[in-house]
ZAMARGU-4260 file (C-alpha; in steps of 0.2 Angstrom, whole numbers, plus 5000, padded with zeros to 4 digits):
<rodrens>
0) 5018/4950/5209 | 5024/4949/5190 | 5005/4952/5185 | 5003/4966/5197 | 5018/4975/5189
5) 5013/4970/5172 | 4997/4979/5172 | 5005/4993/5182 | 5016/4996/5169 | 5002/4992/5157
10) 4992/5007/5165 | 5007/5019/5168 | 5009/5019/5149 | 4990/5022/5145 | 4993/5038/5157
15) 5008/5043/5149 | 5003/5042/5131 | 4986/5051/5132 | 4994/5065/5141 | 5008/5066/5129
20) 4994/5067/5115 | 4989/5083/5123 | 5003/5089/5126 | 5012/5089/5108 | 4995/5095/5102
25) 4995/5109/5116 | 5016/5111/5108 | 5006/5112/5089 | 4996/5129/5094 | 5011/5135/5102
30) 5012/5131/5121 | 5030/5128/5127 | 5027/5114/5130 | 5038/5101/5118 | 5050/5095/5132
35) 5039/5090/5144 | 5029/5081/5130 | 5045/5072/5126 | 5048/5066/5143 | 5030/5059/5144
40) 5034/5051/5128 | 5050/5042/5135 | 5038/5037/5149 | 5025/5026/5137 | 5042/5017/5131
45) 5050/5014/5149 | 5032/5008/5153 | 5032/4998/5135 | 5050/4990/5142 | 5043/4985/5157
50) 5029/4976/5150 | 5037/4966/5140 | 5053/4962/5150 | 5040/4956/5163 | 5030/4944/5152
55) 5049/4939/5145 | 5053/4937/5163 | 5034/4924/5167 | 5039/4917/5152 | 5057/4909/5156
60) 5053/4906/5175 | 5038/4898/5171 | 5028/4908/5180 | 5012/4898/5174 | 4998/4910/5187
65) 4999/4923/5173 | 4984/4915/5159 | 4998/4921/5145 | 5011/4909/5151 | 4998/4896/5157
70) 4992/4897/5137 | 5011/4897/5130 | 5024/4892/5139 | 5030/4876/5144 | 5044/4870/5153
75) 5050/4858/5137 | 5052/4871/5125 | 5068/4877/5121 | 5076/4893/5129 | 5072/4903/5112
80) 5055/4899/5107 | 5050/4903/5126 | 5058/4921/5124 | 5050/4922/5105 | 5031/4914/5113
85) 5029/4932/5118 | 5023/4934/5101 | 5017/4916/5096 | 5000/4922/5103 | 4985/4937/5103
90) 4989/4948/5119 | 5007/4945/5120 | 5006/4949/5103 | 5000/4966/5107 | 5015/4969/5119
95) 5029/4968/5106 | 5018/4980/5097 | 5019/4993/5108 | 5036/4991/5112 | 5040/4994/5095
100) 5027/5008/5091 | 5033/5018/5109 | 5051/5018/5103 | 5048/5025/5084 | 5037/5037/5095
105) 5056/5042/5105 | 5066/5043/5089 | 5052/5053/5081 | 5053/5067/5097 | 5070/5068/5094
110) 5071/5070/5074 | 5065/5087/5071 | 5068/5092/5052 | 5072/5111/5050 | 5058/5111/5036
115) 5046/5102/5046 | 5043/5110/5065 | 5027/5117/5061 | 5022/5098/5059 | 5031/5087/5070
120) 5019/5092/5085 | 5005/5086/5079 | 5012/5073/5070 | 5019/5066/5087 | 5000/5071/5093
125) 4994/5057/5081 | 5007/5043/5085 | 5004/5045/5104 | 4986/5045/5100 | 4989/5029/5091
130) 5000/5021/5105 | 4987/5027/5120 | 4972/5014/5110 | 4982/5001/5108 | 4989/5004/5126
135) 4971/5003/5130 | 4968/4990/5119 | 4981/4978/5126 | 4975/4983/5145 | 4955/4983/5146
140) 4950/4969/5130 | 4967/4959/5126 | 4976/4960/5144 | 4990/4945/5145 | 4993/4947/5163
145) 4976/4939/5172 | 4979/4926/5183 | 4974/4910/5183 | 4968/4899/5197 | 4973/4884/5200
150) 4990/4888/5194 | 4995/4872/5182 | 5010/4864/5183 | 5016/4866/5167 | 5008/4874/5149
155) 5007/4866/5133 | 5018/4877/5124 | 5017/4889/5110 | 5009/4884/5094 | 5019/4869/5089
160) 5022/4879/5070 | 5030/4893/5077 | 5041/4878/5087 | 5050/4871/5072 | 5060/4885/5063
165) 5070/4900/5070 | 5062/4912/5058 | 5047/4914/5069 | 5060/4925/5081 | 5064/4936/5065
170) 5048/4937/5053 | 5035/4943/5066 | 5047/4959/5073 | 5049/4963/5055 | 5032/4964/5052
175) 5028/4974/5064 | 5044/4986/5061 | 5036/4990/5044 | 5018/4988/5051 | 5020/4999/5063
180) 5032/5010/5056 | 5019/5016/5044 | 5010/5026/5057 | 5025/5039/5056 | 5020/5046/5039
185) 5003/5044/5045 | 5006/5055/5056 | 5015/5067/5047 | 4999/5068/5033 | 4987/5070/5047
190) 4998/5087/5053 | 5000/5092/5035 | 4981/5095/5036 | 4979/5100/5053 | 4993/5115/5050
195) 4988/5117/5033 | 5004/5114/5025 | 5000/5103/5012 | 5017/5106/4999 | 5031/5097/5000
200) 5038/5100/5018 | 5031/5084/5027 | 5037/5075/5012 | 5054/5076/5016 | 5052/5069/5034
205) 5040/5056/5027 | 5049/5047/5012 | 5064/5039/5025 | 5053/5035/5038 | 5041/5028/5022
210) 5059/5019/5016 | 5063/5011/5033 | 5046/5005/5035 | 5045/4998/5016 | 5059/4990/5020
215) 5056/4981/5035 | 5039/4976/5030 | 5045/4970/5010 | 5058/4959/5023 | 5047/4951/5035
220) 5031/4947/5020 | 5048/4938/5012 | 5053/4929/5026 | 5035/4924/5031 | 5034/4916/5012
225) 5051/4907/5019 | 5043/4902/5034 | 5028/4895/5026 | 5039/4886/5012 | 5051/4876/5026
230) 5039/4875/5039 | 5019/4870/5032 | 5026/4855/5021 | 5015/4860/5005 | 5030/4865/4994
235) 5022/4884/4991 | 5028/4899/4999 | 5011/4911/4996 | 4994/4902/4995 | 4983/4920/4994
240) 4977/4916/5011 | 4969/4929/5021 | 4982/4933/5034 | 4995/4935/5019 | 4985/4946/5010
245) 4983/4956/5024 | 5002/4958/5026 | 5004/4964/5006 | 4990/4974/5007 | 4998/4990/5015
250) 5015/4986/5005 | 5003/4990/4989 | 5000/5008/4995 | 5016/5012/5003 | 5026/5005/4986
255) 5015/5019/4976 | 5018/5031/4989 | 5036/5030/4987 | 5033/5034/4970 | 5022/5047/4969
260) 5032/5056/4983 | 5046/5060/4972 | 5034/5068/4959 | 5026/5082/4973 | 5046/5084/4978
265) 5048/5088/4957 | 5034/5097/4952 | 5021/5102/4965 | 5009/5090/4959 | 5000/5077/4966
270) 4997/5083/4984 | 4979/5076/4989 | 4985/5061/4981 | 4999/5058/4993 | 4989/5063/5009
275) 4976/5050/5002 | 4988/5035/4999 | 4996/5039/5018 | 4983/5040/5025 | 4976/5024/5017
280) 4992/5012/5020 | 4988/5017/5039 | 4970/5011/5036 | 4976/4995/5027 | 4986/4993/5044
285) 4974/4994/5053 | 4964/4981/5043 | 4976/4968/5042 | 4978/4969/5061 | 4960/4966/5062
290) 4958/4953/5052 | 4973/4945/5060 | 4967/4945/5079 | 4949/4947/5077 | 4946/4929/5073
295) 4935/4932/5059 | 4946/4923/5046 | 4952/4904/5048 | 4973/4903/5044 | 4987/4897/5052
300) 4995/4914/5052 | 4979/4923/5063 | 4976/4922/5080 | 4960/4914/5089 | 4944/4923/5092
305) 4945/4936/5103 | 4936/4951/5112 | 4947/4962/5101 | 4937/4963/5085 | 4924/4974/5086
310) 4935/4985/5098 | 4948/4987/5081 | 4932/4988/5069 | 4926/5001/5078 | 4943/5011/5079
315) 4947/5008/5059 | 4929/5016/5058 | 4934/5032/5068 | 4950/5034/5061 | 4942/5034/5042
320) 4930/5046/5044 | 4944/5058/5052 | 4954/5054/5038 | 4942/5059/5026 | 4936/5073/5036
325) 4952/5081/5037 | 4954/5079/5018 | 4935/5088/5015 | 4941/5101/5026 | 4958/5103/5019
330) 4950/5102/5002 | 4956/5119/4994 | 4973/5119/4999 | 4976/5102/4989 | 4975/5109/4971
335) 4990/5107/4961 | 5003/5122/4959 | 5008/5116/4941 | 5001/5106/4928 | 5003/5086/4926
340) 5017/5084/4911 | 5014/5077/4892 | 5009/5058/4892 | 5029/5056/4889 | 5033/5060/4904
345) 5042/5054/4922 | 5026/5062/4931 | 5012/5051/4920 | 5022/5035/4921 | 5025/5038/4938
350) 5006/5041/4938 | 5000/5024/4928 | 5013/5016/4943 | 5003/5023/4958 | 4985/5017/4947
355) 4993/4998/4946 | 4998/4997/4965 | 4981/5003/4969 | 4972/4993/4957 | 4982/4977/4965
360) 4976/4985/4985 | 4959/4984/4978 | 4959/4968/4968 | 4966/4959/4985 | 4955/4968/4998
365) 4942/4963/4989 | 4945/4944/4986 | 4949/4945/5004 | 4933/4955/5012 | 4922/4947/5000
370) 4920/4929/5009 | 4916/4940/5027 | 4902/4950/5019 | 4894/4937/5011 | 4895/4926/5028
375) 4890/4942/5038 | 4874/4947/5027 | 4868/4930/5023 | 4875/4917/5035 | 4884/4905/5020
380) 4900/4903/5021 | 4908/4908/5003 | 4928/4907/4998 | 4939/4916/4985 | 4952/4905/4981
385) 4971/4908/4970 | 4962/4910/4954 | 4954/4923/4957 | 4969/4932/4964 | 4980/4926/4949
390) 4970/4930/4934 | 4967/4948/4941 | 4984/4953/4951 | 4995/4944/4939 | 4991/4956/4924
395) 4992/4972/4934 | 5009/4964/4941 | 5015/4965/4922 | 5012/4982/4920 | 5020/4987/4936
400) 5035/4976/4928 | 5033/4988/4911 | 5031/5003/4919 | 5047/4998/4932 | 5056/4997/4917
405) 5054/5013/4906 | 5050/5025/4920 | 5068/5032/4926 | 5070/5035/4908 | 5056/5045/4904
410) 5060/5067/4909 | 5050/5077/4918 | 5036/5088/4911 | 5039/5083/4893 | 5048/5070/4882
415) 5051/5064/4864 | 5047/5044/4860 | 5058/5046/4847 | 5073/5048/4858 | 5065/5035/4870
420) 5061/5020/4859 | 5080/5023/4853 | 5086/5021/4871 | 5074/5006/4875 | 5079/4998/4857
425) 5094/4988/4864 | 5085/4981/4879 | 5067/4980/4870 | 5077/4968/4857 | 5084/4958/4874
430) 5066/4954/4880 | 5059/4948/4862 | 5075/4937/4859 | 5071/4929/4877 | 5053/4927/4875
435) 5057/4919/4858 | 5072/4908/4865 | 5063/4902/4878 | 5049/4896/4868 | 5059/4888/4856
440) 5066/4880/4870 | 5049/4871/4873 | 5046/4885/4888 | 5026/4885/4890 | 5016/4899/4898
445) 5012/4913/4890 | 5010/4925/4905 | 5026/4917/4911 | 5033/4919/4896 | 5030/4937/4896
450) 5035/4940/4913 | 5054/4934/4908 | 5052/4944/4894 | 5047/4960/4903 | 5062/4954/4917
455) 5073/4954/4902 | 5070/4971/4898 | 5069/4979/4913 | 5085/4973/4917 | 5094/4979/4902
460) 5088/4995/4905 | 5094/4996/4924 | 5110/4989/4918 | 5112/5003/4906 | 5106/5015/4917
465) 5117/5010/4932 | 5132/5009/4920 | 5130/5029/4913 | 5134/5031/4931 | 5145/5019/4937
470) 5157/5030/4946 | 5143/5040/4953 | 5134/5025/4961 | 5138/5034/4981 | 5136/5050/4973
475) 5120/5049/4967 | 5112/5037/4979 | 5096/5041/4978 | 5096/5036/4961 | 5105/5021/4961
480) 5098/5014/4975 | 5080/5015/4967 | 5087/5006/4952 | 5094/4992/4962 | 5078/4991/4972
485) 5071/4988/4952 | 5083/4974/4947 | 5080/4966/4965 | 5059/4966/4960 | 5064/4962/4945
490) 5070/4947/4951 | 5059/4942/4962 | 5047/4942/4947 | 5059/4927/4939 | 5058/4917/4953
495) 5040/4920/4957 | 5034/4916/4939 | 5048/4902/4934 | 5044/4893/4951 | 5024/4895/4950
500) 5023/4888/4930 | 5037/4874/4932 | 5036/4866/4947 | 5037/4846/4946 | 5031/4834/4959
505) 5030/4814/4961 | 5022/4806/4979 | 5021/4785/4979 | 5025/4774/4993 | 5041/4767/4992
510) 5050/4753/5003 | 5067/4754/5007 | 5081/4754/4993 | 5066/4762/4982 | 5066/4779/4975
515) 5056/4792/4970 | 5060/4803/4952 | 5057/4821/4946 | 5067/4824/4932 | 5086/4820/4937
520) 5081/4819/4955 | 5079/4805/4962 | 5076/4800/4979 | 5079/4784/4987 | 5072/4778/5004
525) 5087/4773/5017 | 5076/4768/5031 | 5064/4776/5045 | 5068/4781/5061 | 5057/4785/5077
530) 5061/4796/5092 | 5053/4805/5107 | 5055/4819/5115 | 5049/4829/5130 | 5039/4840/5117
535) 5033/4828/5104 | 5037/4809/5095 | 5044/4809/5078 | 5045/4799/5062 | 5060/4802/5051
540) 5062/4796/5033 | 5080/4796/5027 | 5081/4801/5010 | 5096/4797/4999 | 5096/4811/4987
545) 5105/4813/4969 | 5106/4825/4954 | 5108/4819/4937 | 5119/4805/4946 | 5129/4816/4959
550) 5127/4813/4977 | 5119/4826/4987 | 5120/4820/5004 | 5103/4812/5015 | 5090/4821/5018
555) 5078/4819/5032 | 5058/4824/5030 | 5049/4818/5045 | 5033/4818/5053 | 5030/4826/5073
560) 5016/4822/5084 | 5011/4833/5097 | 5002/4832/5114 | 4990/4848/5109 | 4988/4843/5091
565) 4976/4829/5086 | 4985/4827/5067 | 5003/4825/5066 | 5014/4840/5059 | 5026/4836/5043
570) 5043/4843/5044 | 5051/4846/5026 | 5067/4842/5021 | 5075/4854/5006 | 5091/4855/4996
575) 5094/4873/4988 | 5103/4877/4974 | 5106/4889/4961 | 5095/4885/4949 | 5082/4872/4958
580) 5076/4864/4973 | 5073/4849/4980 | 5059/4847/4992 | 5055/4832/5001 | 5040/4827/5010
585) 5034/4811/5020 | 5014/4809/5024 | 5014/4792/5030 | 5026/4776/5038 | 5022/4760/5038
590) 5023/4750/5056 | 5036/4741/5054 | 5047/4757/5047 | 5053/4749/5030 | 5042/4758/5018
595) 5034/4777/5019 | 5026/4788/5006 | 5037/4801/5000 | 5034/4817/4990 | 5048/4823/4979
600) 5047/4843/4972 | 5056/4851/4962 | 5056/4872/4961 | 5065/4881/4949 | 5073/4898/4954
605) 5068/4896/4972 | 5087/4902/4978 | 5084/4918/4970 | 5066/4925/4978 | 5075/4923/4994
610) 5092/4932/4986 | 5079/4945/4980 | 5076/4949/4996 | 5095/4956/4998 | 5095/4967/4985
615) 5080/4976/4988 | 5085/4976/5006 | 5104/4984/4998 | 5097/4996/4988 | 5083/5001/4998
620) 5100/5006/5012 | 5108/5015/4998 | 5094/5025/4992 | 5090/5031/5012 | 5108/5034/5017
625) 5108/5052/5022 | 5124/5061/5010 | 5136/5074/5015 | 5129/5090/5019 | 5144/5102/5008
630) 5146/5119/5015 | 5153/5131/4999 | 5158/5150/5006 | 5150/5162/4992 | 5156/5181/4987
635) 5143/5192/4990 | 5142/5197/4972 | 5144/5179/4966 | 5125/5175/4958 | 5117/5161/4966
640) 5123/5143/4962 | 5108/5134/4953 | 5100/5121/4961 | 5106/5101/4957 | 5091/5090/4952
645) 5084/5079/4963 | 5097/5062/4962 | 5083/5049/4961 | 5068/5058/4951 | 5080/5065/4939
650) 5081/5056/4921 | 5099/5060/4912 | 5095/5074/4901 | 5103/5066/4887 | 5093/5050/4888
655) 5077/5062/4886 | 5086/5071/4874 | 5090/5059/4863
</rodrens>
């Protein structure tokens, strides 16, 4: 019964997305159509709902006939990680997608913009069409609701990674919030060239659905690193691995095109830019969903090989030569109305910014394609490891740094670097006094070095800038929410680069009453306990661990051996503080539980990538929050009140001024 429901509801939403698709585009040229259109709309999320409160449903009453349950569930596993399996594997995968894509579809039928109507039919024409593949996808190639015969008495469980930390409920729905979120400005692109309006009136519907997707995706790739820094056991957070890339890849594009928006809102410029980099961020989508469930990669964050592969090539196929067909034929209505500005201006740093991003999308797509088409054309297997990725992404990250820093104080159209080296010269002098302090300090690391040097000055001049207007901080949100969105990157840079170069570690195999040092820490072996559970045996080492003397409490690293896994899976153990972590590992126990082999590390500035996080979240909320439309009465014969500059794009005149 719950499979036949399943793939009922399964079906019903294939139906009711493809003729929605026709309908909003038969609503585009004009039919009257649109309520009907959004009916069939809110059929393909009822249907969505169904779906996965059924699998929910097999999931928690064990219903082990359906193969997804058989695969996934287990009668042992906590309440909560049996409701968050549905995701822990390919097809149910594929269910929490179209949940979450069918409901931005509803939200999307109901938020018409006033400057927009011409587009939002065929931009809901093109999410529906999205949502009927993947419909498709999850029915006819990745269905999670066969049965299986005989029916097993129990399953082995999700994944035993996703089983040890609760931000496995958190970190995937996030992902696929921005993921997926990015097909709305997708959509909106694709009707800018279908109608023909290609100015600036799909830009204002596009840059807060962009800012809600950006969002949840900058979340969910930062909790991920969280979840592979306390989960994996290897004391990194971002290893360059194929299925991480793959996350970050979209965020490249999107980050530009949040950018670059704000300068076609400004000066009419840019256009076939912005319809490009949408329409790329949705391709990159589309690639990082393939390399995640296709198999062709080897991580712990992919799914196994499956059926789906070539059915997602073939799809990211047809919707690039659309894209670029629709650009060719749109081509001479994407020609700018005003000319790019004097190199001193907001336009060509904002410009340089949008270069970097795409030069960072390239440089990873690359390192992370590269391997598949050598192993494809010749059979070897090849790898592109972390320095490739460092020596080229960390450079281009610098100059996104530089850039993040002197851009909001640059004017539009034109600008004197007189008047701008004399509002940079107080932070400028902040960055070489702490490049030089922190060399003197016996700081190595050039590129690190120069990364607190460029933090120090981008944060000066956000500080500045955020003090002109401090009582105008909910006023002019726009603004000020982009430059605490800037101190929150900013930030993030600290931490990435002081916890990269200046890292410590120590591993020996201590007995009881021994200890293990790095630096002031020092841990000290208490003793080894063993315990079983219906899920899995344990070995826990208790760790006694001190600071420069003071007592931090004990600590508790251990090692879990499960049924399904033929090596045993280590469990970190990590104190946080402000300015450093302690992170502590065992690999191996002796048999008769008096001596193990313990790894102590100490990060620098890890507190602080995961407080980044919040900031950028904060501003990112103040920057989208809609304002107060104010409504002034006007005497007929009163001249027309001139137009307030854009909040966030515009520089302070006097700042460009001098």
């Amino acid at each position: 019964m719950t499979s036949l429901v399943g793939l009922g509801a399964l079906a019903g939403g294939c139906g009711f997305t493809v003729v929605a698709t026709v309908l909003w585009a038969l609503a585009g040229r004009g039919r009257p159509v649109a309520t009907t259109a959004r009916l069939s709309t809110w059929g393909a999320l009822a249907c969505a709902l169904v779906v996965v409160a059924t699998m929910e449903w097999a999931l928690i009453t064990h219903d082990f006939s359906v193969r997804y349950v058989a695969s996934n569930g287990g009668r042992a596993v906590p309440v909560y990680y049996t409701v968050i399996s549905l995701w822990a594997a390919l097809e149910g995968s594929l269910l929490l997608w179209l949940l979450v894509l069918t409901g931005y579809a509803v939200v999307l039928a109901h938020v018409v913009h006033p400057k927009a109507r011409e587009l939002h039919p065929w931009a809901m024409a093109t999410v529906m069409s999205v949502a009927a593949f993947f419909f498709a996808l999850a029915l006819a190639t990745g269905n999670a609701f066969d049965r299986v015969s005989p029916v097993p008495a129990d399953g082995p469980g999700p994944n035993p990674l996703l089983q040890d930390h609760p931000l496995m409920g958190v970190h995937p729905p996030l992902l696929y919030l921005g993921y997926v979120g990015l097909t709305v400005p997708f959509g909106y692109a694709v009707a800018a060239l279908i109608t023909g309006q290609t100015g600036r009136g799909w830009l204002v519907v596009t840059r807060r659905w962009m800012l809600l997707a950006w969002s949840a995706l900058t979340v969910g790739i930062l909790l991920g690193a969280w979840w592979s820094y306390e989960v994996l056991g290897w004391g990194g957070y971002w290893a360059w691995d194929p299925v991480e890339n793959a996350s970050i890849l979209p965020w490249f594009t999107a980050t530009a095109l949040l950018h670059s928006i704000m300068v076609q809102e400004r000066r009419s410029i840019l256009s076939a830019w912005n319809l490009s980099l949408a329409m790329a961020t949705f391709l990159l989508v589309l690639v990082g969903t393939f390399l995640t469930r296709s198999g062709v990669v080897a991580s712990v964050h992919a799914f196994t090989q499956s059926a789906l592969g070539p059915v997602l090539l073939g799809y990211l196929a047809v919707v690039a030569v659309a894209a670029a067909a629709l650009l060719i034929w749109r081509a001479d209505r994407l020609g700018p109305s005003e000319r790019i500005g004097a190199v001193y201006s907001r336009e060509s740093v904002f410009l340089a910014n949008n270069v970097l991003f795409v030069a960072l999308a390239v440089t990873v797509l690359v390192g992370t394609v590269f391997p598949l088409l050598v192993e494809a054309v010749t059979g070897d297997r090849a790898s592109v490891g972390p320095p490739f990725f460092n020596r080229l992404a960390v450079p281009l990250a610098l100059g996104v740094v530089l850039l993040m820093a002197v851009g909001p104080l640059v004017p539009w159209a034109s600008g004197d670097p007189r008047a701008l080296a004399r509002r940079v010269r107080v932070p400028a002098v902040l960055g070489f006094a702490t490049v030089a302090g922190l060399g003197l300090a016996g700081l190595t690391g050039p590129l690190t070095l120069i990364a607190f040097g460029l933090a120090a000055f981008a944060l000066g001049n956000i500080v500045l800038d955020l003090g002109a207007f401090g009582r105008l901080v909910l006023a002019r949100r726009r603004r000020s929410g982009g430059l605490i969105v800037h101190a929150g990157m900013v930030v993030a840079v600290v931490a990435i680069a002081a916890s990269s170069t200046y890292a410590a570690s120590a591993e020996r195999a201590v007995r009881v009453g021994e200890q293990v040092q790095v630096g002031s820490y020092t841990a000290t072996l208490v003793g080894v306990d063993r315990a079983r559970t219906p899920r899995y045996m344990s070995v826990t080492a208790r760790l006694a661990l001190r600071d420069a003397g003071q007592d931090l409490g004990v600590y508790t690293p251990a090692l879990r051996f499960y049924p399904t896994m033929s090596q045993a899976i280590g469990s970190p153990s990590v104190h946080t503080g402000l300015t450093a972590d302690a992170y502590l590992t065992v690999s191996s126990v002796t048999a008769d539980g008096n001596a193990a082999t313990v790894r102590l590390t100490v990060t620098p500035m890890m507190f602080w990538l995961w407080a980044s996080g919040a900031i950028v979240v904060s501003g990112a909320l103040l920057a989208g929050w809609p304002g107060r439309r104010r409504t002034t009465v006007r005497r007929p014969d009163a001249p027309a009140p001139t137009p307030e500059p854009d909040a966030l794009a515009e520089p302070v005149a006097a700042a460009g001024s001098g």
